[in-house]
Structure formats: C-alpha cells, structure tokens
C-alpha positions as CSV (number, residue, x, y, z in Angstrom):
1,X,155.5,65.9,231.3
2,X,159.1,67.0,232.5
3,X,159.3,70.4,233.1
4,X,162.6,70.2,231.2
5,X,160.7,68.9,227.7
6,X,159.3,72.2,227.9
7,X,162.2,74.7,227.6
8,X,163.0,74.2,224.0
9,X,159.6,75.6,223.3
10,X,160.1,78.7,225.8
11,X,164.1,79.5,225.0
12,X,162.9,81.1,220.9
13,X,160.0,83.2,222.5
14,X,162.6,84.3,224.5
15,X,164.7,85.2,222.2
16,X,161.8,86.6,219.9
17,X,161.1,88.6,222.8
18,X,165.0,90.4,223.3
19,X,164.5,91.5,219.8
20,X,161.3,92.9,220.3
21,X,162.4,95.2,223.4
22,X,165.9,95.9,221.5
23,X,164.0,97.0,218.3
24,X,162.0,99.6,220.6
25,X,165.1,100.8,222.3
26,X,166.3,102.2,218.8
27,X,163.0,103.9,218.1
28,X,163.7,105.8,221.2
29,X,164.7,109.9,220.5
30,X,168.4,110.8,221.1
31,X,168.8,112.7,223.7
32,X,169.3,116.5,223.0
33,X,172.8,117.6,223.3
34,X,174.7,119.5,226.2
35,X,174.3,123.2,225.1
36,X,177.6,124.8,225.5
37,X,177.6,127.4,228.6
38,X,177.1,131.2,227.7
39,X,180.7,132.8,228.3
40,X,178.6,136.3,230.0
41,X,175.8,136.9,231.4
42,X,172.5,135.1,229.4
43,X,170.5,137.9,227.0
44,X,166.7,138.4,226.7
45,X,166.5,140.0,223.1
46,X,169.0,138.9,220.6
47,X,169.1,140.5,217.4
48,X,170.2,138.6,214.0
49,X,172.4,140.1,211.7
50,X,170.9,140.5,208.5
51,X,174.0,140.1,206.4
52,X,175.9,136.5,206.1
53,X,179.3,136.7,207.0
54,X,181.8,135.4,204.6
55,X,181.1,134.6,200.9
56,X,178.7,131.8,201.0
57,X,177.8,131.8,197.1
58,X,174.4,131.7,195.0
59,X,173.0,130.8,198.9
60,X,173.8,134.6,199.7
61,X,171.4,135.9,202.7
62,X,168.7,132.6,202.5
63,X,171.4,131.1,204.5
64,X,169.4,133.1,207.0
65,X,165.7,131.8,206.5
66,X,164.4,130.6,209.9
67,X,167.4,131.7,212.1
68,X,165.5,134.3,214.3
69,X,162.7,131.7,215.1
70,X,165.4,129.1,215.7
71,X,166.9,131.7,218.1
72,X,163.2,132.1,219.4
73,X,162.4,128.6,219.9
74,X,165.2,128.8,222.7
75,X,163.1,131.2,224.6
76,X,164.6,134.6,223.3
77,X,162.6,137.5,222.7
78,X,164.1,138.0,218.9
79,X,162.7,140.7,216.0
80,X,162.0,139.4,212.4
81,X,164.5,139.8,209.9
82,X,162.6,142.3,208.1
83,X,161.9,144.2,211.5
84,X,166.1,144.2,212.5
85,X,167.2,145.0,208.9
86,X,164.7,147.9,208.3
87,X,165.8,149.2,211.6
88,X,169.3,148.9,211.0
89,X,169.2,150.6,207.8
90,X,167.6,153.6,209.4
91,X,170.1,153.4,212.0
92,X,173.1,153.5,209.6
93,X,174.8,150.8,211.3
94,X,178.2,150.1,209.5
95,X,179.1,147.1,208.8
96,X,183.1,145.5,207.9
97,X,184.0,144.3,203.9
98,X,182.8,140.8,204.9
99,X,179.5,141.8,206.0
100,X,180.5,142.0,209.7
101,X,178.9,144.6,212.3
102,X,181.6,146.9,213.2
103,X,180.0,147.9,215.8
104,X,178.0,145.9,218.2
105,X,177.0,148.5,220.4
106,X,175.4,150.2,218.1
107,X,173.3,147.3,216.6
108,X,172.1,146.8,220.5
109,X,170.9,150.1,220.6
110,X,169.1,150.2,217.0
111,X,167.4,147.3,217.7
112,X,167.1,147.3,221.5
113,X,168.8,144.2,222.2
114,X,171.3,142.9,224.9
115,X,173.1,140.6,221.6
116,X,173.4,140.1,218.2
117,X,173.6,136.7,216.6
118,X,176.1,136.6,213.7
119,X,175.9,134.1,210.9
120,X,179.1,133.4,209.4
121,X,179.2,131.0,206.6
122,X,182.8,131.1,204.5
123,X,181.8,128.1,202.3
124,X,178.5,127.1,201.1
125,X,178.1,125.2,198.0
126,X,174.1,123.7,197.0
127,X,173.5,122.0,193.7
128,X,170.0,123.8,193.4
129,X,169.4,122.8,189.4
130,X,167.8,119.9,190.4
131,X,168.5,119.9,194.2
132,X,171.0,117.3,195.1
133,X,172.2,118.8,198.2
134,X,175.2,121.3,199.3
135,X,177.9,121.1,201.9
136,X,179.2,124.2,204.3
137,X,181.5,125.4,206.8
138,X,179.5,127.7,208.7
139,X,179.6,129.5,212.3
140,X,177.0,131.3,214.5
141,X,178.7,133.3,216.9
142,X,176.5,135.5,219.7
143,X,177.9,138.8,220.5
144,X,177.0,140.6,222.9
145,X,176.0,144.4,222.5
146,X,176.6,145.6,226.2
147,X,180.7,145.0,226.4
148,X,180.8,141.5,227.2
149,X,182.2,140.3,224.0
150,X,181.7,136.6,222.1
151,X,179.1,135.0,224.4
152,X,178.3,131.7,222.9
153,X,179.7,130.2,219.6
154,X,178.9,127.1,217.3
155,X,180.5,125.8,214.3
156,X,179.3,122.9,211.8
157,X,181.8,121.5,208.7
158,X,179.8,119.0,206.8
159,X,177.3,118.2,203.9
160,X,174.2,116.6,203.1
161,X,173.8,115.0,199.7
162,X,170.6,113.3,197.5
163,X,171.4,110.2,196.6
164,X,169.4,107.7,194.3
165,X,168.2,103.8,195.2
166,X,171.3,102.8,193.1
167,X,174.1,105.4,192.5
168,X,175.6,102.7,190.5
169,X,172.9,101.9,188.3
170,X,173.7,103.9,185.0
171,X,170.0,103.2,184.3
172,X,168.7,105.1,187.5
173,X,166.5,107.8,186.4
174,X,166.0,111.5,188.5
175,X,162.9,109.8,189.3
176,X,163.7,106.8,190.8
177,X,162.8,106.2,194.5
178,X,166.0,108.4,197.0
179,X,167.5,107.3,200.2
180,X,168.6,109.8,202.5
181,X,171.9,110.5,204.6
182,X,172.3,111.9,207.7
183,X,174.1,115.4,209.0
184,X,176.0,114.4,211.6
185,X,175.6,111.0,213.6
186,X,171.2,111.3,213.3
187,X,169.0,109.5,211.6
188,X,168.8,110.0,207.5
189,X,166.6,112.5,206.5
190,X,165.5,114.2,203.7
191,X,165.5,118.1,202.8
192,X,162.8,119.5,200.2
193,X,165.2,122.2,199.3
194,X,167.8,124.6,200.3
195,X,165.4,126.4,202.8
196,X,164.4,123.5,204.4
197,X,168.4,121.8,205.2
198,X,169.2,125.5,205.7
199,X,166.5,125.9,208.9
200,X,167.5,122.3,209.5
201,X,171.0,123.4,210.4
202,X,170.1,126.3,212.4
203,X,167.9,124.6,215.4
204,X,171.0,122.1,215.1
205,X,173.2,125.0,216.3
206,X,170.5,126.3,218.2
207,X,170.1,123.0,219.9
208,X,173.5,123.9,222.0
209,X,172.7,127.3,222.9
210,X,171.1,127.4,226.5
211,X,167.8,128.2,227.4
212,X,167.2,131.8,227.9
213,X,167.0,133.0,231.5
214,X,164.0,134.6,232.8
C-alpha cells in the first residue's frame, strides 16, 4: 500500500492529539505573581493592627480573620490577633478617629515588632442573609515601626458574587445547583462565607509581599 493512503488515517490522531496536550496546558497552575519590592529594609516580626481602617460595615473587624497567618505564610514571625490586641490594650496605644495607629513606634515597641500591617478597608458591602457575596475596596499597607515609613502596600477594588445555574430563570430556586466567578483574572471559585472570601483575599495581597529575609 502507498505510504500516502495512509495519512488520512494518521492527520485526526494528530489532531486528537494537539487537543490533548493543549487541554493539559490549561490545567497547569498560574504562576504566582511578582511581589512588589519592600520600599526599607525587610522586617522579621510584623504585627497586625487589630482595628480595620475605614468604615467597612456589618463586616467590622472579621475583615481581619486569617490576616496574621496570611502574613505568616510569607515567612514572618507574626503574634495572634488576640496576642497583639491584648497587648496593645495594656500598652494604651492610641489610635486616630478612623481606627488608625497614631503611633507606629509605639505599636513596635508593645508588641516587639520591626512593622505593623494595617488593614484599611473604606468599602465593604456582603449580602450575608443568605450569602450571595460582597464587593470591597480595601488596602493593606505595611508600616514600619523603626522610622522607615510605608514599606510595602497593596490595594484590591472588586467583588465576588453567588450566582445561580440560570439568573434568568424566574423559576430558579436558592437551591438550585451555583456557578462561581472569579476575583480577578483566576479561575471561578466558590466562598462558603464571608470568612472564607475574606482569608481568600488576604493571601491574594499577601501573594505580592516578598518573602521574608532571614
């Protein structure tokens, strides 16, 4: 037989097989974004603020579940939010009308840490009664305690919502099956609860701040 009769048999398993390595390719991770460079030298213990910044609504100070092991996960040594807040209490640290440290010197010394990692969230709405999502404008901003000023700083405008099989079924009951969008450019996911988009969003941020230094 002519080796020619044979290539309309081998061109579809070709083709079969170009989908096959294409479909793996998009099962492949993103890569981790750049983190954006520390503007001072890089801290060993940062401290959270316990207060949110700004007026953030019902969400009030769970806007701050997970953020210290976030902040953790980056290789900083970081005290619980119980452990900073008790502290800082005791300390009498004051603090501005929006919730602000007024003086970051003297967190560093309460809390024996070289920064403090301030939560700022001005908007913050969640539909909680049933959970259907929330959107935000929030900013973590890294300060450091020892004179070196704003050292690292990352802001997120955006919203996540719950959406049903068929928002335009007026049949579709809270039951029905969801589908999920993304934050951002990822892949669709889907949140239990406020807790769970809220320490979603914070190893986001956390994903661009560098590595600590040993």
């Amino acid at each position: 037989m002519d080796s020619r009769d044979q290539l309309p048999r081998l061109v579809p398993w070709a083709a079969v097989a170009a989908l096959l390595i294409s479909g793996c390719a998009s099962l492949v991770p993103p890569a981790p974004p750049e983190p954006t460079p520390l503007h001072g030298p890089s801290p060993e213990r940062v401290a959270i603020w316990p207060v949110v910044v700004g007026d953030p609504g019902v969400a009030g100070e769970r806007l701050l579940a997970g953020l210290d092991a976030a902040v953790r996960a980056r290789g900083y040594a970081v005290p619980s939010l119980a452990v900073g807040r008790e502290l800082l209490t005791d300390a009498n640290v004051g603090l501005g009308a929006d919730g602000a440290p007024l003086d970051a010197a003297a967190v560093g010394k309460a809390l024996s840490a070289d920064a403090v990692l301030v939560l700022h969230a001005p908007r913050f709405d969640a539909d909680e009664r049933p959970w259907d999502g929330a959107t935000w404008t929030m900013s973590w901003r890294l300060w450091s305690t020892r004179g070196h000023g704003l050292l690292w700083q990352y802001d997120h405008d955006g919203g996540w919502r719950r959406q049903r099989r068929d928002d335009d079924d007026p049949m579709a009951r809270y039951d029905d099956a969801l589908r999920t969008a993304p934050i951002g450019g990822g892949a669709p996911v889907h949140f239990r609860d406020l807790t769970d988009l809220v320490r979603s969003l914070h190893r986001l941020a956390c994903d661009h701040l560098p590595i600590a230094q040993r």
